[in-house]
Structures are given as structure tokens and as C-alpha cells.
ZAMARGU-4260 file (C-alpha; in steps of 0.2 Angstrom, whole numbers, plus 5000, padded with zeros to 4 digits):
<rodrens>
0) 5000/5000/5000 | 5006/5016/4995 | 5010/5032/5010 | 4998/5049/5006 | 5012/5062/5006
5) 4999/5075/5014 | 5007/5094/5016 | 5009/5099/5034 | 4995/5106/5041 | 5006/5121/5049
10) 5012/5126/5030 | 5008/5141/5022 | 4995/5142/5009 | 5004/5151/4998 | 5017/5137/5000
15) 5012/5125/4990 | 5020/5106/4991 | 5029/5098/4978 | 5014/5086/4974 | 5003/5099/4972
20) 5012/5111/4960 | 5013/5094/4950 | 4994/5093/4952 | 4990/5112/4946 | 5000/5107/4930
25) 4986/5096/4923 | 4974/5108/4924 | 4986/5117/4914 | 4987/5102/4902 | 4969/5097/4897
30) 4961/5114/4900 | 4964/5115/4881 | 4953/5102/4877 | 4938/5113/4885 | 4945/5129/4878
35) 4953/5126/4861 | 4942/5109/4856 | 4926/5110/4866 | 4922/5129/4868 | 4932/5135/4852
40) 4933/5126/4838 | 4924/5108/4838 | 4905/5116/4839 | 4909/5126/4822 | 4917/5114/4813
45) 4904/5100/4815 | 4893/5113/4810 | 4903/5113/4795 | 4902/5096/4793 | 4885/5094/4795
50) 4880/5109/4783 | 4892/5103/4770 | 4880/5086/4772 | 4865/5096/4769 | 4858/5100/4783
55) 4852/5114/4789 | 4861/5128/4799 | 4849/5126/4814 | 4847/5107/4814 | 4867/5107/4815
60) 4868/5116/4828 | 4852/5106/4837 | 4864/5088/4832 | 4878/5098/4839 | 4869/5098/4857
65) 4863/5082/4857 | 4881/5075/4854 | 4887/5085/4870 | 4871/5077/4879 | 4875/5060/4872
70) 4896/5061/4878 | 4891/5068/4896 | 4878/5055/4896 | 4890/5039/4894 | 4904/5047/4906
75) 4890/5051/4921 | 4884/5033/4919 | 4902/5026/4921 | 4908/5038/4932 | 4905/5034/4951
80) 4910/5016/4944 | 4927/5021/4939 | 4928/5029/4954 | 4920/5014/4968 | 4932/5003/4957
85) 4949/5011/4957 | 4947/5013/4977 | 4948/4993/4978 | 4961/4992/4964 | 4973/5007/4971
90) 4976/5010/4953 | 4970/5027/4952 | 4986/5037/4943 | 4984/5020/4933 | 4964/5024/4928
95) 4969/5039/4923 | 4984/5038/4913 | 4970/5026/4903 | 4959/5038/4901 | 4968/5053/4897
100) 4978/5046/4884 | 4960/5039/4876 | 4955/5056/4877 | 4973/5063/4869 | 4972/5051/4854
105) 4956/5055/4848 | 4959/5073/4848 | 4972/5070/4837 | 4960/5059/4825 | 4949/5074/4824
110) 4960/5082/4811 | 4956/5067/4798 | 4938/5066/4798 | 4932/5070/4779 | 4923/5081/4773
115) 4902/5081/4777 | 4906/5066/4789 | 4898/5072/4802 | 4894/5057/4810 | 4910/5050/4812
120) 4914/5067/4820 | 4900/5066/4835 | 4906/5047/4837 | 4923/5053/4842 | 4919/5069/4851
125) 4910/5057/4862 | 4926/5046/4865 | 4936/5061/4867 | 4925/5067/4881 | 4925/5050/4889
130) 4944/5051/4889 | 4945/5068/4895 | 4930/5067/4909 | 4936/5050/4916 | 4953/5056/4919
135) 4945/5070/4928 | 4937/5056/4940 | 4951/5053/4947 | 4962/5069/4943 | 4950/5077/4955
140) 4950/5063/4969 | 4969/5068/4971 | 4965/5085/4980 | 4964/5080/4997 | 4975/5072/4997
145) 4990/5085/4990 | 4980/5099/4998 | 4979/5102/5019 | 4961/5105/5022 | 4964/5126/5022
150) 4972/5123/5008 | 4958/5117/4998 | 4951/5133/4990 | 4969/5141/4986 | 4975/5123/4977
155) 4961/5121/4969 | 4956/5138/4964 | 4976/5139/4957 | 4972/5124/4945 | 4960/5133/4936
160) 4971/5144/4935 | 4984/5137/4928 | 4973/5129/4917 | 4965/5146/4909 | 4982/5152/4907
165) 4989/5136/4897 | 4972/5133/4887 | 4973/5154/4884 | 4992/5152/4878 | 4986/5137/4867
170) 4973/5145/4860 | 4983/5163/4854 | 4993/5152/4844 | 4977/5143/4839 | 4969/5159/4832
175) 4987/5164/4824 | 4985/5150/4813 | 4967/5153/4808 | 4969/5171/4804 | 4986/5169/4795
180) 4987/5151/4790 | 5001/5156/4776 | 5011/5161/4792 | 5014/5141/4799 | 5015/5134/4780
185) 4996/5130/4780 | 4986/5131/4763 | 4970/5139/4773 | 4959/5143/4787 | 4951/5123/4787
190) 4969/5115/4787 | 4973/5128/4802 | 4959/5121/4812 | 4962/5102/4810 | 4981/5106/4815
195) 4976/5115/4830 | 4969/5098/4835 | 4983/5090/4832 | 4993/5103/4842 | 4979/5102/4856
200) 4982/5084/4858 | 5001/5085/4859 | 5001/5100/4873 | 4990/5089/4883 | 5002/5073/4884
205) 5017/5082/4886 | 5012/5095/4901 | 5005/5078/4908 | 5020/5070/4914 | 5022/5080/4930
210) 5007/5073/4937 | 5010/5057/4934 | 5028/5057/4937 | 5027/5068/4955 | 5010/5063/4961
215) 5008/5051/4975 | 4997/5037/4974 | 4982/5038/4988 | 4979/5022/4998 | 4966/5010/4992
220) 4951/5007/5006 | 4956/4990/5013 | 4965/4976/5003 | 4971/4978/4984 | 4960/4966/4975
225) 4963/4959/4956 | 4952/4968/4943 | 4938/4955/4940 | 4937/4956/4958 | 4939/4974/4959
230) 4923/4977/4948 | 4912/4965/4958 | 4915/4977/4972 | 4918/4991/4964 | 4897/4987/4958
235) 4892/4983/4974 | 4900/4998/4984 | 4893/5011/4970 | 4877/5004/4976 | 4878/5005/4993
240) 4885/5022/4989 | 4870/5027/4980 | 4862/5022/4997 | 4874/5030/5009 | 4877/5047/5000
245) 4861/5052/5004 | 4864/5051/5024 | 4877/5064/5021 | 4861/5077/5022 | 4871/5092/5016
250) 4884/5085/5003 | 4869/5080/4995 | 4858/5095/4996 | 4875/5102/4988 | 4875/5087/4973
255) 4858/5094/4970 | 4861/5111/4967 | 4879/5109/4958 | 4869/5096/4947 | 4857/5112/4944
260) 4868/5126/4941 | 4884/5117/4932 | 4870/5111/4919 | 4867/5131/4914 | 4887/5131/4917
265) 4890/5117/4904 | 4877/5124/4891 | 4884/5140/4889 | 4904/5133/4886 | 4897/5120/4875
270) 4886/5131/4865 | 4892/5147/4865 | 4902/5145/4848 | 4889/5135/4838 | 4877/5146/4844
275) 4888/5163/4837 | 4891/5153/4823 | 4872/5150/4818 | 4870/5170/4820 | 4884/5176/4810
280) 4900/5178/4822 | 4914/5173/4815 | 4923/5159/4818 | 4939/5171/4821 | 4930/5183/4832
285) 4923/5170/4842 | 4942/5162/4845 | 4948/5180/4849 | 4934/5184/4860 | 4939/5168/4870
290) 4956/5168/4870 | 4951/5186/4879 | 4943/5177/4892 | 4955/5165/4897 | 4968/5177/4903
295) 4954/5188/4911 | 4949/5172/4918 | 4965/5171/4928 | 4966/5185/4941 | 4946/5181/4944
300) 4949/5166/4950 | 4960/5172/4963 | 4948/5186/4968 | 4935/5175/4968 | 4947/5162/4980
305) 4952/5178/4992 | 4932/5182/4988 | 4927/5163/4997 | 4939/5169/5008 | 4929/5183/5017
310) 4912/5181/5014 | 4913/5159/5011 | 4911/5148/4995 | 4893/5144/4996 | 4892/5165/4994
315) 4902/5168/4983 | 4897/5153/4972 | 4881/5161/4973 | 4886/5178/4966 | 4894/5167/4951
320) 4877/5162/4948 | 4869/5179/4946 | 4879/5184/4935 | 4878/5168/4923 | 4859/5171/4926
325) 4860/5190/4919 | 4871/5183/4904 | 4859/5171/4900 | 4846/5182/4898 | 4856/5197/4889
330) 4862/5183/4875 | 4844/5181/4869 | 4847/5200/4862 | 4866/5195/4854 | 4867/5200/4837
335) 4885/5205/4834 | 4903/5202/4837 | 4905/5214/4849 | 4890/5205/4860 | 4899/5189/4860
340) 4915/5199/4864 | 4905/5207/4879 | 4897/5190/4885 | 4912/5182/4885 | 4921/5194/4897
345) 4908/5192/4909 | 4907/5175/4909 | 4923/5174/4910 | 4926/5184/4927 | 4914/5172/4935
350) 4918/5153/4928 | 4934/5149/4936 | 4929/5154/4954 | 4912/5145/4950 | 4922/5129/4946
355) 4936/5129/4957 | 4924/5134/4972 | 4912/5122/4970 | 4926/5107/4969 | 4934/5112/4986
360) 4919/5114/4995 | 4913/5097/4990 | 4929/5092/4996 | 4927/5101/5014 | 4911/5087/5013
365) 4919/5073/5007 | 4926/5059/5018 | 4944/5059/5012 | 4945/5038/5014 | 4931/5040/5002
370) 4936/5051/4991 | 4937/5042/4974 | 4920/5036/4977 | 4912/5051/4979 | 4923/5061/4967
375) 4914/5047/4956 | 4897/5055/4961 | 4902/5073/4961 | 4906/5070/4942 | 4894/5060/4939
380) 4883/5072/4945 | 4889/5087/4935 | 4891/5076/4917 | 4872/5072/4918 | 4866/5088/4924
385) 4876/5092/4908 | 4866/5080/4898 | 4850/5089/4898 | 4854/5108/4897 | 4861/5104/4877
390) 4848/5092/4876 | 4834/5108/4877 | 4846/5119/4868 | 4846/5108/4853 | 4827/5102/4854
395) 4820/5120/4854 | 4833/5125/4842 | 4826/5109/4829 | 4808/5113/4834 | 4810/5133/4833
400) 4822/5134/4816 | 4834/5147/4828 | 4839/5147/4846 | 4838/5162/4855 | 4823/5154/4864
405) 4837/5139/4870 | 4847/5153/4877 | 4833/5159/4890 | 4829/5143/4896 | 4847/5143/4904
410) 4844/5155/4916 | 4831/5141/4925 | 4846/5132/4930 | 4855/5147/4938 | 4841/5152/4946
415) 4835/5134/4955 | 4854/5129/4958 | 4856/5144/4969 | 4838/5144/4979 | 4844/5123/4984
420) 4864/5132/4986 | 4856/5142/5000 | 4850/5130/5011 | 4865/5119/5011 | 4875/5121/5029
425) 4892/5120/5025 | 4898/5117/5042 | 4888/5104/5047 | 4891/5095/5029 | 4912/5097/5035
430) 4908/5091/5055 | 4900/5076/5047 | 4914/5072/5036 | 4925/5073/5051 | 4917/5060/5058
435) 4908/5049/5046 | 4900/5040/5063 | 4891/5054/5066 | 4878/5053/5050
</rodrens>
């Protein structure tokens, strides 16, 4: 059994551990496949594909959503298994590695998909995301784990940092070689894109290596059991967990609002860009307007962690939620460029803290010998609440012929996720996992 190299609890926050610096840098790592392939660039050129095919602008973009529903439904449904399972194996570093590299292969198959193949292209979005999502299983369950429990916010919070800087670096060179393709040797702005998949997938593996490489495994829960075994339990614990996870009152009043609100969360990064482009952004302008975001991203999500800081996470997740309600609302009127330039700023000012705040306050929840296996639920949770905010996107957008009406229906989420947020108390939910006995 492997020793947990926790930081000392006396550390300074701002000090962090050698472990955990390694764990920041995957943030920095796979944050490209949200901002450069999911956010970016992969809503607008399945559009492409599937307007090339004959469809029709408004349909593409409805099959566009019901391709992100359908990848967020498969990882929610093998998520709290991955998790329940690798507990028992103590191959967590191992699960990952599995996934990521899944994830990191077929990004780099994106860039041969034909022309008007547009099936082929929601087939391996869906893989991609699988990769990516089921790394994040256990990428996440590593936080208490190289964090002290003060720690938690400022680790956490300096992730997403890291990871809007990285994906924001990426994605300047990204828009370099769609505006002047000539510039990297490339015959046009369609080449340019399915290099910028390629280079997506490379930057992903190699800033990889200190995680895997400096990361400590965590413990396994009892005995190291073979893998036939392993998924035996693994399928009776994520039942009882099912059970039992309800008698943590308050980490599941939280599931219940996070599942609400990251659904309004997830919609908006997933269909920003095919929403611009059914309206006439460009697919530059929308790249630019992003890449914008993700260094204005940064230093909000440090205010937002000094933020939690003062006036708690639950609030200041809260205040995150008002403003995703407002943009919401305000997109249903986007009609140019400079809208989508303006929306984007906002949002970004608030998604970092939203993110990084509601992991570590889940984690202040969570019983750390359980971690895995409630990670597994935590991202279960968030990938099937993700499942349905596309899902109405694309259905009113097919029914409707446009989808400004999509757009308002978003604001719902933000507004039920932060009336259940309310009534979740934090302190109980941390006194409980503490002492498990006491549920």
C-alpha cells in the first residue's frame, strides 16, 4: 500500500508542496481540450460538417447539442463506477493515465475526419470526452489528498488557474493560425483548424508528465483486489454508495444544486460558439473573444478564491450564479461580434471561481477515505446535469428553426441551483465528514 504524502498542516497556503504544483499542471494540460476543442473550435466545425452534408444551419447546431448530451451522458453513467472501482484496485494514477491518453488520441484523430462526415465526428467527440471526463474522475479525487484541508480553496482555485492560462496560451497560437494560416505553412483557414487539434492533443500529453511522474498514489480502502474482483465490488460499493450518500444530508443537498447550476454552466461553454456561429460571428472573432477570456479568467479566479475567503464559497458561488443568470438572459438579444465579445468577458470573470469553488467545497464534505468514490458521484453528477441543458438547447433550436429561445431557458438552472445552494450548511456537511459516525 502506498504512503499519502499530505502537506503539513502548519504550511503556508501560499506554499504549495511539491505534489501539488505537480497537480495544478494538469489543469494546465487538458484545460485546452475545454477551451481550444470543446468551447472553440469543435462546435463550428461540426457545423461545417454537417451543413456541408445538407443540413440545415439550425438542425446542425440542434445535432451539435445532442452530441454533447450523448458524451456527458456515457461518462455520468460510468463515472461513480470508475471511481467505487479504482478505490479497491489502488490504481488510480493508473485509471487515469488510461483515460487521458483515450482522450489525447482521439483529439488527434479529429484532424482526419472527411469532409460532410459528420457522424463520424459526434462518434469521436463522444470518445474524446469520455477520455478527458474519466481522467478528471480521478484527477479530482487527488485534492485531498496533496492539499491540507485550508488549503483546499487556494490549490484548487490555482488549478483553474493554471489551466486558463495554458488553454489561453494554446489558443493565441490557435487563432494565429486561423487568421494567417500562410504564416505556419498551411494552405487555409480549414487546414489551420484540424492542426490546431493535432497541436491540442500533443500539449495535453506532454504537460501531463508531471502529474503522473510527482503525484503520489492515495491508499486503496482495505485490501488491493485483482480487477475482476475489483469490479464486483467496485458494483456493489457504488450501490451502497447510492444508498449511503444520501445520509450525508448536506453533501447531498450540495450534489443537488451543483447538478442544477453546472448544467446552465456546461450549456453556455458548449454552446456558445455553435450558437455565434448560427448567427453570423465569426469563427475568428469568436476564437479571439475567448482567448480574451481566458487570461481575464486568471486573476478572477484568485479574487474569487480571496472572495470565498471573506464572505465563504457557498456565497460567493452564489454571486457566480447571478451573473451567469444575467448573461443568460442578455444573450437572447446577441446579434453581433461585439455582443459575444462582451458576454464572453463576463462569463469569464465568474467561471473559474464558479468551478474551482464548488470542487473544494465538495471536498470540505467529502470523507477523504472515500474520496474516489464520491469524486465518482460529484462528476457523475455534473456530466448528467450536463446532459440535459444541450439536450433543450438543441430540441428548441430543431423545433423553433433558431435558438435564441434555447438561450433563455438557461437562466432556469442558475436560478433553481442557487435557491437549493442556499439552504446547504456547509459546516455541518464538514463536522459530518470529520466524523463519518456521526451521520
Amino acid at each position: 500500500m502506498n504512503a499519502v504524502a499530505e502537506p503539513p498542516l502548519n504550511k503556508p497556503e501560499h506554499a504549495l508542496g511539491r505534489s501539488a504544483r505537480a497537480w495544478c499542471m494538469y489543469d494546465w494540460a487538458n484545460s485546452v481540450f475545454i477551451t481550444s476543442v470543446t468551447a472553440a473550435l469543435y462546435p463550428p466545425f461540426f457545423r461545417s460538417l454537417a451543413t456541408s452534408a445538407g443540413l440545415s444551419r439550425s438542425v446542425a447546431t440542434a445535432y451539435w447539442g445532442y452530441t454533447s448530451s450523448a458524451a456527458l451522458l456515457l461518462v455520468a453513467l460510468l463515472a461513480p463506477l470508475l471511481g467505487a472501482t479504482a478505490d479497491h484496485t489502488g490504481g488510480r494514477k493508473r485509471y487515469m493515465a488510461v483515460f487521458a491518453t483515450l482522450g489525447m488520441v482521439v483529439t488527434a484523430l479529429f484532424a482526419l475526419i472527411g469532409e460532410g462526415a459528420w457522424q463520424l465526428a459526434a462518434v469521436l467527440f463522444v470518445l474524446a470526452t469520455l477520455g478527458f471526463t474519466g481522467a478528471n474522475v480521478f484527477y479530482d479525487s487527488f485534492l485531498p489528498h496533496v492539499a491540507s484541508r485550508s488549503g483546499l480553496d487556494r490549490v484548487s482555485s490555482r488549478g483553474f488557474a493554471l489551466g486558463y492560462l495554458g488553454g489561453g496560451i494554446l489558443l493565441v497560437l490557435h487563432l494565429l493560425m486561423i487568421r494567417h494560416p500562410d504564416w505556419f505553412g498551411m494552405p487555409d483557414r480549414g487546414f489551420a483548424v484540424r492542426a490546431a487539434f493535432t497541436s491540442a492533443a500533443v500539449w495535453w500529453a506532454a504537460f501531463s508528465i508531471p502529474f503522473f511522474r510527482r503525484v503520489p498514489e492515495p491508499p486503496t480502502v482495505g485490501r488491493v483486489a485483482s480487477s475482476r474482483i475489483a469490479i464486483v465490488e467496485g458494483v456493489s460499493r457504488l450501490l451502497r454508495t447510492a444508498h449511503e450518500i444520501r445520509r450525508y444530508k448536506q453533501l447531498f443537498l450540495f450534489l443537488t444544486a451543483f447538478w442544477v447550476y453546472t448544467d446552465g454552466v456546461g450549456t453556455i461553454v458548449r454552446m456558445a460558439t455553435a450558437y455565434g456561429d448560427e448567427i453570423g460571428v465569426g469563427i475568428d472573432h469568436m476564437v479571439a473573444a475567448l482567448v480574451i477570456t481566458q487570461f481575464i479568467g486568471i486573476p478572477f479566479t484568485f479574487l474569487f478564491a480571496r472572495l470565498a475567503e471573506r464572505i465563504s464559497a457557498k456565497s460567493a458561488i452564489m454571486v457566480t450564479l447571478v451573473v451567469y443568470a444575467c448573461v443568460s438572459g442578455m444573450a437572447y438579444f446577441m446579434r453581433t461580434a461585439a455582443h459575444f465579445y462582451a458576454l464572453a468577458i463576463a462569463v469569464a470573470m465568474v467561471q473559474g471561481g464558479c468551478q474551482a469553488l464548488s470542487r473544494s467545497l465538495f471536498s470540505r464534505m467529502v470523507p477523504r477515505e472515500r474520496g474516489t468514490e464520491f469524486f465518482g458521484f460529484y462528476s457523475a453528477s455534473s456530466k448528467l446535469a450536463g446532459v440535459f441543458g444541450p439536450l433543450v438547447f438543441g430540441a428548441v433550436a430543431h423545433a423553433t428553426g433558431q435558438s435564441r429561445l434555447g438561450i433563455v431557458s438557461v437562466v432556469a438552472f442558475f436560478a433553481v441551483g442557487a435557491l437549493t445552494l442556499a439552504r446547504v450548511d456547509v459546516e455541518q456537511g464538514e463536522m459530518v465528514a470529520a466524523s463519518p459516525n456521526r451521520v
